[in-house]
C-alpha positions in Angstrom: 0.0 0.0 0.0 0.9 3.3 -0.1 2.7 5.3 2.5 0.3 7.4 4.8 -2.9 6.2 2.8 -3.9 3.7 5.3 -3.8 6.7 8.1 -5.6 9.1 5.5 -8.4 6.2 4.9 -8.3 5.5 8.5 -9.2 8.8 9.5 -11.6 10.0 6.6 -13.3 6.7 8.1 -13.3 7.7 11.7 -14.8 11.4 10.3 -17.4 10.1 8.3 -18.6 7.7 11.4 -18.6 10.7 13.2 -20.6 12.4 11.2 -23.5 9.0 10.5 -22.8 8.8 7.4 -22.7 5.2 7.1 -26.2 5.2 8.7 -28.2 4.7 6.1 -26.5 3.5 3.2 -28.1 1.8 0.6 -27.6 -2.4 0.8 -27.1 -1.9 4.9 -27.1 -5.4 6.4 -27.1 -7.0 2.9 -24.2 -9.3 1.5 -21.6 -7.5 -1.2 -21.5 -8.6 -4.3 -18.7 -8.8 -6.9 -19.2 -9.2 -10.7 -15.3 -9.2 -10.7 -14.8 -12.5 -10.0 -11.4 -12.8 -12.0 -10.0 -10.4 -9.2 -8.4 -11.9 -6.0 -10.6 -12.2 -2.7 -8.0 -10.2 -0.9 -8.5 -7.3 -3.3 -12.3 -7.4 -4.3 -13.0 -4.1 -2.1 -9.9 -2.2 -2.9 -10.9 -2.7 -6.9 -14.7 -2.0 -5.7 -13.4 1.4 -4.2 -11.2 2.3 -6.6 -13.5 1.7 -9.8 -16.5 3.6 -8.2 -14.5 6.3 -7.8 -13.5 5.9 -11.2 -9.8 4.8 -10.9 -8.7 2.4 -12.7 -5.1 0.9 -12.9 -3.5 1.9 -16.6 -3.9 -1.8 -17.5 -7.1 -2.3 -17.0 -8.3 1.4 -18.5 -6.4 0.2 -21.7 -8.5 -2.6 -22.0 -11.6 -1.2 -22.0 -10.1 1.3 -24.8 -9.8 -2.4 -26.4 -13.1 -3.5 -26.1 -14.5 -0.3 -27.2 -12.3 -0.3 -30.4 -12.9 -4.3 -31.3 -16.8 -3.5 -30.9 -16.8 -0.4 -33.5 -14.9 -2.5 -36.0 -17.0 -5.4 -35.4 -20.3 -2.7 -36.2 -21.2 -3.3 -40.1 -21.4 -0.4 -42.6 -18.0 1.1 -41.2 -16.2 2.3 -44.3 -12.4 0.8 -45.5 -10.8 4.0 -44.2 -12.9 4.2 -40.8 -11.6 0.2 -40.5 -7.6 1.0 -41.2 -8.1 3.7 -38.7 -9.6 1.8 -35.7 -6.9 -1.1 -36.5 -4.4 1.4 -36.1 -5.7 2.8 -33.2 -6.2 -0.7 -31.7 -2.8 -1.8 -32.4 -1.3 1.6 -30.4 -3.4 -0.2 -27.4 -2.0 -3.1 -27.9 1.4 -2.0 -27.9 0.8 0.5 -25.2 -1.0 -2.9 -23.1 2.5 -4.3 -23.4 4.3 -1.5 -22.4 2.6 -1.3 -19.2 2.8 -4.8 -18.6 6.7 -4.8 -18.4 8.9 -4.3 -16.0 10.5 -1.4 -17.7 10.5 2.6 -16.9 7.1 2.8 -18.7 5.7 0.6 -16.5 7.0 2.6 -13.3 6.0 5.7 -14.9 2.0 4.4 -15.3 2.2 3.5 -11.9 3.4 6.8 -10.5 0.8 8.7 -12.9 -1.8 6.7 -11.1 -0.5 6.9 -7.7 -0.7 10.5 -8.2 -3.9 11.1 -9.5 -5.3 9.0 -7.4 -3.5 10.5 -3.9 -5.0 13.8 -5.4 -8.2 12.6 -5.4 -7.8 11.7 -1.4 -6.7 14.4 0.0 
């Protein structure tokens, strides 16, 4: 984890008890559920957090750039050009997928862009 986050959670925690707002929160007494069930049981809430509050790890946001790409060239009545241009584009993810994957200085940059941003959205 990262340094000081757990005492910056811990407290916004302690505050918000203070306050009731976990009072009445929707689901209150009900099970969780996870539709991510490819993620680790160790992590489920951490991902659950993060993707409600609209973080998501480079990887994973690169993906979804996939999937949106491979469903437009997959639509019929896109024209030749329109199709060269989304494999292009698809191929940039895929190369930028790898990037991130590695172990390399790309990799530890895309981690420290995301540590930022989301230790800006904390505090």
């Amino acid at each position: 984890m990262i340094p000081g986050f757990e005492a910056i959670v811990e407290e916004r925690i302690k505050a918000a008890q203070k306050q009731g707002r976990f009072e009445n929160l929707e689901g209150k007494g009900k099970p969780l559920s996870f539709e991510e069930s490819h993620v680790p049981n160790a992590l489920r809430m951490a991902h659950k957090i993060l993707k409600n509050s609209g973080f998501l790890p480079p990887e994973v946001e690169i993906r979804k750039q996939m999937t949106h790409i491979r469903e437009r060239i997959d639509q019929t009545g896109q024209a030749a050009e329109d199709q060269a241009k989304l494999h292009k584009k698809l191929n940039y993810l895929m190369a930028k997928l790898d990037a991130v994957r590695s172990t390399g200085p790309g990799n530890t940059l895309a981690r420290d862009q995301y540590r930022t941003s989301l230790l800006r959205k904390v505090k």
